[in-house]
N, C-alpha and C positions, 0 to 999 in steps of 0.2 A: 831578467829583463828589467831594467829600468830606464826613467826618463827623469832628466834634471836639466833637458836643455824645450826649450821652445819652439824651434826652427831647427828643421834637417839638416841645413846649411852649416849649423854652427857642428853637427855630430860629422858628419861628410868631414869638415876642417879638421876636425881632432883626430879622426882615422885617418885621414890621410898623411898626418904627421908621423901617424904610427906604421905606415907601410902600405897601409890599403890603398891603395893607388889607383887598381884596375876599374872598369864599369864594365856594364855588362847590361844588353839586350836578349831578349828572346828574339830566334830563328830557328822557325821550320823543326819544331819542337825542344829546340836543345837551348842553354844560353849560353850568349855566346860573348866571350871576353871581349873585349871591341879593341883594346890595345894590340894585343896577340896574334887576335884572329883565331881563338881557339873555341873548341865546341865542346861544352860542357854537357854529361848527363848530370841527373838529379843525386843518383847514387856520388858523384864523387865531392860532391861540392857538403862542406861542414858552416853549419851557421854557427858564430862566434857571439852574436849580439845578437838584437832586434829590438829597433823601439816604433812607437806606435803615437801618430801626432794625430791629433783632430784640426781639422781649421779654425781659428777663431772667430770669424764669422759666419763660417755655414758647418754646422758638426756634421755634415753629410763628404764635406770636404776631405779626408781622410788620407792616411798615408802609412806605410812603415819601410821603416830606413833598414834592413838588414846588412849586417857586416859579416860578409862573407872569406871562405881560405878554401884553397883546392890546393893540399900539398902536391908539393914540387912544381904548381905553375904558376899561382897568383893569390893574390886577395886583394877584398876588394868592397866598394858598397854599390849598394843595390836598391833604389826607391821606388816602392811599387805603390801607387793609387790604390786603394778601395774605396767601394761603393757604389754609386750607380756610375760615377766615370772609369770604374779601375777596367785593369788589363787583366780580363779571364784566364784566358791561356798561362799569362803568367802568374797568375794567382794559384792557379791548379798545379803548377811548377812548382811553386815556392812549396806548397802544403803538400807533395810529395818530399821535394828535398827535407821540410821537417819530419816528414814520417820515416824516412831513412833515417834519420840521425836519431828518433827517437830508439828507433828497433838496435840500432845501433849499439847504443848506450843500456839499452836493456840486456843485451846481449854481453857487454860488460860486465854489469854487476850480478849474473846470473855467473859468470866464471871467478867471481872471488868469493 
């Protein structure tokens, strides 16, 4: 995970270049691609990136931009608020999708 840009806008642009194209909402527990119209669980979706931006005038202000991939249907970014404004639900989502991906990856280097 690193950060070298200042503004989400400027990460969003450069993945977007690179293919990430999609966005995505939470609904009704799942997220869901908004281009698609497709519904994602936690288990299928792999985080590729994440960066983590504070506001410059209120460090309460908060943010992280994940760059998301769900083989064979899309990629994509994903900006979720923390803090006292963020989106629970979806924060509880994202921190599942990382723990799938972490088990995941455990589970990898337990077989070599």
């Amino acid at each position: 995970m690193t950060n070298n840009s200042k503004h989400e806008l400027d990460k969003i642009a450069l993945y977007t270049e690179q293919g990430y194209t999609s966005n995505y909402k939470m609904e009704n527990d799942f997220l869901l691609d908004i281009e698609n119209d497709c519904k994602l669980e936690a288990s299928e979706i792999i985080i590729d990136d994440e960066y983590r931006y504070e506001g410059m005038s209120n460090p309460s202000d908060s943010s992280i931009l994940y760059v998301l991939r769900v083989p064979n249907k899309s990629k994509g970014t994903l900006l979720l608020p923390y803090g006292p404004s963020g989106d629970g639900e979806l924060g509880w989502f994202m921190k599942e999708v990382s723990q799938n991906q972490h088990n995941k990856d455990k589970t990898k280097l337990n077989k070599t």
